[in-house]
Each structure stands twice: as structure tokens, then as C-alpha cells.
Biotite code that builds the C-alpha atoms (Angstrom):
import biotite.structure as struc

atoms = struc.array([
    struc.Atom([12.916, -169.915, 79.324], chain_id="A", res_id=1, res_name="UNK", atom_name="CA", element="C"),
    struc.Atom([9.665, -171.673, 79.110], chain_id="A", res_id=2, res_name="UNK", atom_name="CA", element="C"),
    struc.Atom([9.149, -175.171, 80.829], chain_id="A", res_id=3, res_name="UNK", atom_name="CA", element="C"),
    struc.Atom([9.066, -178.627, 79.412], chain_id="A", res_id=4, res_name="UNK", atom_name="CA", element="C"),
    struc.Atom([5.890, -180.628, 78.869], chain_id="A", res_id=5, res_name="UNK", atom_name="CA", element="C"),
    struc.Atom([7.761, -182.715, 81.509], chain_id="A", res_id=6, res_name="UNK", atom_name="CA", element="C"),
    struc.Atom([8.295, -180.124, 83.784], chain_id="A", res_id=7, res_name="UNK", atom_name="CA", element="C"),
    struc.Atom([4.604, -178.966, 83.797], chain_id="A", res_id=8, res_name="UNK", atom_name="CA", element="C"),
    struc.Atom([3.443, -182.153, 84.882], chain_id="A", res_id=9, res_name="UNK", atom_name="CA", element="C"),
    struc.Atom([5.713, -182.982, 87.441], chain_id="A", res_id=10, res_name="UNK", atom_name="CA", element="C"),
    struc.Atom([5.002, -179.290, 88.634], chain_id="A", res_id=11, res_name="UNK", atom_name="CA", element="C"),
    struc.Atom([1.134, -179.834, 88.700], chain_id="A", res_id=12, res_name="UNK", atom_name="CA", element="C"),
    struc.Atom([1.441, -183.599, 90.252], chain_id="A", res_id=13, res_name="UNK", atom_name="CA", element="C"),
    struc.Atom([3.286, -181.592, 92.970], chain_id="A", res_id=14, res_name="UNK", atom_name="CA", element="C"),
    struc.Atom([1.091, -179.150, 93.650], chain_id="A", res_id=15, res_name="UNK", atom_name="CA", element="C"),
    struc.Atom([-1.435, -181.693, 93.791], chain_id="A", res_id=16, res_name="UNK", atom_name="CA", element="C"),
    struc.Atom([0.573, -183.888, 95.614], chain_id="A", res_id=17, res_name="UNK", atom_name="CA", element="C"),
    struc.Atom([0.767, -180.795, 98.498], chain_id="A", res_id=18, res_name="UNK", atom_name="CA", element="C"),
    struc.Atom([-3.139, -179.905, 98.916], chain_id="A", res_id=19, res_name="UNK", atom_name="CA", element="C"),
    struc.Atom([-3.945, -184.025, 99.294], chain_id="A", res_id=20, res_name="UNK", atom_name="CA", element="C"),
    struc.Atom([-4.312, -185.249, 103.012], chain_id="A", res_id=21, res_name="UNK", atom_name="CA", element="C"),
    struc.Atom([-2.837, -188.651, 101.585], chain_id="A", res_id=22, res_name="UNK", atom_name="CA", element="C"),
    struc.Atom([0.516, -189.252, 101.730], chain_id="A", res_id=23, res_name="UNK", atom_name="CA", element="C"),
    struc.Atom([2.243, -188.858, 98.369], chain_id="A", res_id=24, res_name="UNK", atom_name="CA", element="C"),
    struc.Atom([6.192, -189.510, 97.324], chain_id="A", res_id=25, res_name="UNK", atom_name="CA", element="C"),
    struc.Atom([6.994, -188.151, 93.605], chain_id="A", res_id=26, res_name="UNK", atom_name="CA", element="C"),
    struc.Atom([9.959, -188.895, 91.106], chain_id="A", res_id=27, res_name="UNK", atom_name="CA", element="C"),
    struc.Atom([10.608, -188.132, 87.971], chain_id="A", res_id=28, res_name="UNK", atom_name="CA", element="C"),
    struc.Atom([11.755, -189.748, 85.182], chain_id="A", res_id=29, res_name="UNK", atom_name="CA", element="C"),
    struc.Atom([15.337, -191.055, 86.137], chain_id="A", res_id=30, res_name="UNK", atom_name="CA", element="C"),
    struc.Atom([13.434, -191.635, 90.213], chain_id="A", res_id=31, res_name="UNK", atom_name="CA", element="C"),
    struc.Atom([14.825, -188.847, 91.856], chain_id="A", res_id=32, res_name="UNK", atom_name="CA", element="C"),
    struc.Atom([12.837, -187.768, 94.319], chain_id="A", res_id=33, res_name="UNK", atom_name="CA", element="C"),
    struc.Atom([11.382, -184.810, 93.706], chain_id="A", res_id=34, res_name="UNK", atom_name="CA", element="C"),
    struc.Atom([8.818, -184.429, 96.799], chain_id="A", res_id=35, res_name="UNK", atom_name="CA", element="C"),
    struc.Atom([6.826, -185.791, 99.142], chain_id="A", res_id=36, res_name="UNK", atom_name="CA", element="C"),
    struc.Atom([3.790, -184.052, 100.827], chain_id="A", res_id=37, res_name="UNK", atom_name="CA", element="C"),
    struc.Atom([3.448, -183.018, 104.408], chain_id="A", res_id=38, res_name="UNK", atom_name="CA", element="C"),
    struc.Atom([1.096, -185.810, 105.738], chain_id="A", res_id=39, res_name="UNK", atom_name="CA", element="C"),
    struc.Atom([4.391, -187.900, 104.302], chain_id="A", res_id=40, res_name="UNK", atom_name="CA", element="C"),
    struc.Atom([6.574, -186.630, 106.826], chain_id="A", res_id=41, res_name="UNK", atom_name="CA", element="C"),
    struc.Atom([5.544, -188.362, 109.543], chain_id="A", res_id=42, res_name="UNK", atom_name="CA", element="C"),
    struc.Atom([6.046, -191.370, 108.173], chain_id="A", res_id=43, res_name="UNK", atom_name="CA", element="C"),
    struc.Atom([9.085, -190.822, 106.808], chain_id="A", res_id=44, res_name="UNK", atom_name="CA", element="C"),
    struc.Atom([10.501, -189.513, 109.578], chain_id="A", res_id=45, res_name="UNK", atom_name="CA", element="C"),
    struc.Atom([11.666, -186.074, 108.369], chain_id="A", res_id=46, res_name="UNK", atom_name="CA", element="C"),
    struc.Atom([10.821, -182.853, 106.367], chain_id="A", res_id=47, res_name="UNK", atom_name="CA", element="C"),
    struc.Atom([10.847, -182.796, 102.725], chain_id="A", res_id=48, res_name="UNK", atom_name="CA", element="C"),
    struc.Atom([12.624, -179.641, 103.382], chain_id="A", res_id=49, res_name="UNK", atom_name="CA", element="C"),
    struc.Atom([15.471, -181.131, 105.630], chain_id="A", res_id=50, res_name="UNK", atom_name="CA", element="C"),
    struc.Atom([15.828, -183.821, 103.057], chain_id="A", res_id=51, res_name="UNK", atom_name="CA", element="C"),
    struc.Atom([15.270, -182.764, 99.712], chain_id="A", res_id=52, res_name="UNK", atom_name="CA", element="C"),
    struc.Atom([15.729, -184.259, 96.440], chain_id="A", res_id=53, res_name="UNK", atom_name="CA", element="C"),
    struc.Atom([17.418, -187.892, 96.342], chain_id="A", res_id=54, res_name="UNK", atom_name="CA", element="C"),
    struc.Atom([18.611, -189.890, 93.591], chain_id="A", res_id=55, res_name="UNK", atom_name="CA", element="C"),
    struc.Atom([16.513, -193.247, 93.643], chain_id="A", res_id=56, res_name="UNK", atom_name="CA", element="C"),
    struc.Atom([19.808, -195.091, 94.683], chain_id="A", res_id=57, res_name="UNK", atom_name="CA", element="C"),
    struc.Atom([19.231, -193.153, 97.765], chain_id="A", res_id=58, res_name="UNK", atom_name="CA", element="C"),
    struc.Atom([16.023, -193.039, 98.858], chain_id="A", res_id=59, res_name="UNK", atom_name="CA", element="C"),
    struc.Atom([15.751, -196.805, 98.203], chain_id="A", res_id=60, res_name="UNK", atom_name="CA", element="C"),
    struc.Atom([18.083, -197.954, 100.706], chain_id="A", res_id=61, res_name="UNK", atom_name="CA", element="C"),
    struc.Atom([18.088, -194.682, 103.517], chain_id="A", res_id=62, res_name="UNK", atom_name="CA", element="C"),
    struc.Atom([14.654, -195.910, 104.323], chain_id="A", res_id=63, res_name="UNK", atom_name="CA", element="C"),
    struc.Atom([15.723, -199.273, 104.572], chain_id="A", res_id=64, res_name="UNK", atom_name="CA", element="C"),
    struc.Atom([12.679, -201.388, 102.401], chain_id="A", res_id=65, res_name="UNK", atom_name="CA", element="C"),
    struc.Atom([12.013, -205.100, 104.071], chain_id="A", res_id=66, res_name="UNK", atom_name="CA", element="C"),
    struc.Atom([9.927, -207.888, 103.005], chain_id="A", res_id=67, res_name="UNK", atom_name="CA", element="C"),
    struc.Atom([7.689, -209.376, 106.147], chain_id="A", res_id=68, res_name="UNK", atom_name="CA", element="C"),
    struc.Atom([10.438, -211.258, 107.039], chain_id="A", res_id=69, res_name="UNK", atom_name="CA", element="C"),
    struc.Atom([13.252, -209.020, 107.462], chain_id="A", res_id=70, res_name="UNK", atom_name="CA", element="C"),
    struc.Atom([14.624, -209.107, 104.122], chain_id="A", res_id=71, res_name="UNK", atom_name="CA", element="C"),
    struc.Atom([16.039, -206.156, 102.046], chain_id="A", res_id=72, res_name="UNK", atom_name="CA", element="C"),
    struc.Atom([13.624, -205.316, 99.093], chain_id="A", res_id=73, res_name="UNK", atom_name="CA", element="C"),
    struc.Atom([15.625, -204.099, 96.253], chain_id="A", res_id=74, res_name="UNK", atom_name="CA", element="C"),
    struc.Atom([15.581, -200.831, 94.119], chain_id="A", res_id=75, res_name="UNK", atom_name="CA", element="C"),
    struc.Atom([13.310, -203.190, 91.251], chain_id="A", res_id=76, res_name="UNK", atom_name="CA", element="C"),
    struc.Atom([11.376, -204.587, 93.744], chain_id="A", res_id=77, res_name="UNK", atom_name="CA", element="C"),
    struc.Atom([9.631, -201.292, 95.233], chain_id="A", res_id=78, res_name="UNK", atom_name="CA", element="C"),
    struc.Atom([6.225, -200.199, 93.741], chain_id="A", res_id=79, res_name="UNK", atom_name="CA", element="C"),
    struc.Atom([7.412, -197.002, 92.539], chain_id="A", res_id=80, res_name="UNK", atom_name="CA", element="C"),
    struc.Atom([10.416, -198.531, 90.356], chain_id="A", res_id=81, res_name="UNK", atom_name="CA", element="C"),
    struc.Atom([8.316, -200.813, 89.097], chain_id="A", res_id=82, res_name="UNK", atom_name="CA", element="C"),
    struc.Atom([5.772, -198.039, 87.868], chain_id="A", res_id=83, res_name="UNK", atom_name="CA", element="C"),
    struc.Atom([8.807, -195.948, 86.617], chain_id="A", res_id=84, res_name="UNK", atom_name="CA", element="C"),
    struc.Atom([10.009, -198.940, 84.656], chain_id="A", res_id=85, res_name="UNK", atom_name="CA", element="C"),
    struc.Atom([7.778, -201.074, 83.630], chain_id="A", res_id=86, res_name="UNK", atom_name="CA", element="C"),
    struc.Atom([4.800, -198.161, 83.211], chain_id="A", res_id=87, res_name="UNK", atom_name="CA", element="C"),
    struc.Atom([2.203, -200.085, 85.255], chain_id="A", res_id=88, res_name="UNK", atom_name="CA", element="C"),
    struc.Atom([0.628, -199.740, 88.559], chain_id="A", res_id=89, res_name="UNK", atom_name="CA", element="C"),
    struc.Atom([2.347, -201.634, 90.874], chain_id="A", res_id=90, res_name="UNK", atom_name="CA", element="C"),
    struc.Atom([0.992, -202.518, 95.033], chain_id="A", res_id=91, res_name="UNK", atom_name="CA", element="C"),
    struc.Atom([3.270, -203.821, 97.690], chain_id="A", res_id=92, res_name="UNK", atom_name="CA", element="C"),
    struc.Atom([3.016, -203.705, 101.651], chain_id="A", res_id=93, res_name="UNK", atom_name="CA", element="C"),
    struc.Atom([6.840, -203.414, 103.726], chain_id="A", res_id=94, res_name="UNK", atom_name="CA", element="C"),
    struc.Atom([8.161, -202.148, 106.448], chain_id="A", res_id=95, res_name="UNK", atom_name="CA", element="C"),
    struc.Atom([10.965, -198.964, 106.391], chain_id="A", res_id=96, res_name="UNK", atom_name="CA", element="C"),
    struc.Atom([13.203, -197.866, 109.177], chain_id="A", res_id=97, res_name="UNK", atom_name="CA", element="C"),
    struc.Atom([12.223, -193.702, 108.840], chain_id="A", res_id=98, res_name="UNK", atom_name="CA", element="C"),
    struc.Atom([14.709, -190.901, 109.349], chain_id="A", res_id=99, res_name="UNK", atom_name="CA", element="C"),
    struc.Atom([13.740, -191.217, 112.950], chain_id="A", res_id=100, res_name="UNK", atom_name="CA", element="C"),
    struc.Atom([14.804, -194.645, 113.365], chain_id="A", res_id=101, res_name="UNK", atom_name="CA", element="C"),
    struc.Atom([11.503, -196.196, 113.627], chain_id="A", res_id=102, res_name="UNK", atom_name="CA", element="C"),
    struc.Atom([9.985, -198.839, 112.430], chain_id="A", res_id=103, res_name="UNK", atom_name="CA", element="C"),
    struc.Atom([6.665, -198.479, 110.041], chain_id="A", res_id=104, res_name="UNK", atom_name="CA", element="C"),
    struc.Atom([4.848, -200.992, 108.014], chain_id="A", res_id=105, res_name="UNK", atom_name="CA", element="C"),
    struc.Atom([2.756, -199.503, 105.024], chain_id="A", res_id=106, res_name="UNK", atom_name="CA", element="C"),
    struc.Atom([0.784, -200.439, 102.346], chain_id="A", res_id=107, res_name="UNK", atom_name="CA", element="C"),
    struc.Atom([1.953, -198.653, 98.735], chain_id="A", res_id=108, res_name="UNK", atom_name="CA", element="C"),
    struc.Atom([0.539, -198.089, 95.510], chain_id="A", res_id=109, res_name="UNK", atom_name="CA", element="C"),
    struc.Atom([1.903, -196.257, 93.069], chain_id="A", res_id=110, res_name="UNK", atom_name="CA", element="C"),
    struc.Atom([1.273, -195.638, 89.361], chain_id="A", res_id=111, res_name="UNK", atom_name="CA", element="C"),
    struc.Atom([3.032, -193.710, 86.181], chain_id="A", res_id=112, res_name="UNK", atom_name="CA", element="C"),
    struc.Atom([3.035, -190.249, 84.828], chain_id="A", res_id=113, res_name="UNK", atom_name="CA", element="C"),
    struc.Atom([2.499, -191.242, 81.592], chain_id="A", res_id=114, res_name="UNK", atom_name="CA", element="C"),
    struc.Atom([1.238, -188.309, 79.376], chain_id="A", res_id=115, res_name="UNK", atom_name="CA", element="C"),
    struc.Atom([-1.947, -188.194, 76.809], chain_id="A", res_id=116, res_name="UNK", atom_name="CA", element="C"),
    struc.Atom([1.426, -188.524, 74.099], chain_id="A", res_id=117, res_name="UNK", atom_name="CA", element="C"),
    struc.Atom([2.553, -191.306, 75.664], chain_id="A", res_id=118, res_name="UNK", atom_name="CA", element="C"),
    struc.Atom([5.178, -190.115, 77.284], chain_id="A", res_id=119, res_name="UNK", atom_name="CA", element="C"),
    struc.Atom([6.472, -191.643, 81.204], chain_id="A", res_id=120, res_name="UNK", atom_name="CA", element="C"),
    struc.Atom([7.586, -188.456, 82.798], chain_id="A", res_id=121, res_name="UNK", atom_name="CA", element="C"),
    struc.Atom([7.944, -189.638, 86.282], chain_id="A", res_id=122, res_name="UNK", atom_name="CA", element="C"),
    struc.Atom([5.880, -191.955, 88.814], chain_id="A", res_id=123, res_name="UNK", atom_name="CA", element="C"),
    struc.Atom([3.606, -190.768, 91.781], chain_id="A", res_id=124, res_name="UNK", atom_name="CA", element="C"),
    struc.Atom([3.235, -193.544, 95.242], chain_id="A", res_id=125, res_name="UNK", atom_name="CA", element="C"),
    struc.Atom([0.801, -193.268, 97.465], chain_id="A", res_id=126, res_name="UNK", atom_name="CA", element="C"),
    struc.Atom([0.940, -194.896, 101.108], chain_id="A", res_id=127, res_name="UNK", atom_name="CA", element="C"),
    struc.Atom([-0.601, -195.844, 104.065], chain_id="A", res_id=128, res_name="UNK", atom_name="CA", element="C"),
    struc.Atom([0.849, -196.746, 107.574], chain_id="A", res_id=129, res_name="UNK", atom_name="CA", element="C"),
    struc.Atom([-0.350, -200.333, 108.724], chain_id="A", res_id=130, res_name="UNK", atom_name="CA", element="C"),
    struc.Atom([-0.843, -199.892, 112.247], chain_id="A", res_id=131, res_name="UNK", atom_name="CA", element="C"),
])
């Protein structure tokens, strides 16, 4: 069977995703997570392949997203949703608990997939670790 536009896209933002030194999360359309890169995993306290794919429900709240202050950030409020969603670039810094338990305060961007037909087919972030 031959692959989707979609599927194409999300394939080559991965494989892009896994030759950058950058840390890079990727969803697709619906914000599953599809993968994150290796210099990621740090950060996120695990391997990609111990964790795998996550429905956004998921990821949003194992990480545990808070505001400077201590506060839970919710699913709309994180830069990737807000790319998904609302097909714009979107910037935040927060702090996570990672699948190690610690602490981590990063600065994210993150940005659409949105195809030369117009089409969103996902949303890429990348981060940053604030020491």
C-alpha cells in the first residue's frame, strides 16, 4: 500500500528530527506523539524507545507542565497544542518533572506541519534546557 501525503511528511520530519543535535518532540495531526530525538532523552528523562507513542492527553500531563510559579499548564496552553490548533508558531518557557523525576526548566518553540496544499499534518517543538 503506498503512504499518505501525511505519512511522508511526518516520516521525513522524523528522520530529520533524528540526525539534528537539537532536541525535537513530533505529533501528528490528532498530537500523538510520534517521536522525539535522542538529544531529547535526556531531558525527558527516558528513551523514545521505552516510551513510545502517547496520545497528547498523555504526554501533557506525565511530564507534568508548570507555569514559574508552580501552576499546572494545560493541554491548550503548551506550545505544541497551540501550533497543532491554532496553525501558528507558538514560544513558551516551563518547567516538567521528566520520567526520572527531575525537575527541568526549558525554553520551547514549536511550529506546524502545514503542507505547500495547505494542509496541518502534525506539529514539530523544539527545546532547550534553562540551566
Amino acid at each position: 500500500m503506498k503512504p499518505t501525503q501525511q505519512e511522508i511528511e511526518l516520516i521525513l520530519s522524523r528522520q530529520l528530527a533524528s540526525c539534528l543535535s537539537t532536541p525535537v518532540f513530533l505529533v501528528d495531526l490528532e498530537g500523538t506523539l510520534l517521536f522525539y530525538n535522542e538529544p531529547a532523552e535526556p531531558i525527558l528523562g527516558h528513551r523514545f524507545e521505552d516510551t513510545g507513542e502517547m496520545k497528547a492527553a498523555e504526554w501533557s500531563t506525565i511530564f507534568q507542565p508548570t507555569d514559574d510559579k508552580g501552576a499546572d499548564i494545560p493541554l491548550e496552553g503548551l506550545p505544541l497544542i497551540i501550533a497543532l490548533h491554532q496553525g501558528r508558531p507558538a514560544h513558551r518557557l516551563f518547567w516538567i518533572r521528566g520520567l526520572d523525576g527531575k525537575h527541568r526548566h526549558l525554553e520551547v518553540t514549536a511550529f506546524p506541519l502545514i503542507t505547500h496544499e495547505q494542509r496541518n499534518v502534525g506539529a514539530v517543538a523544539i527545546f532547550w534546557e534553562i540551566p
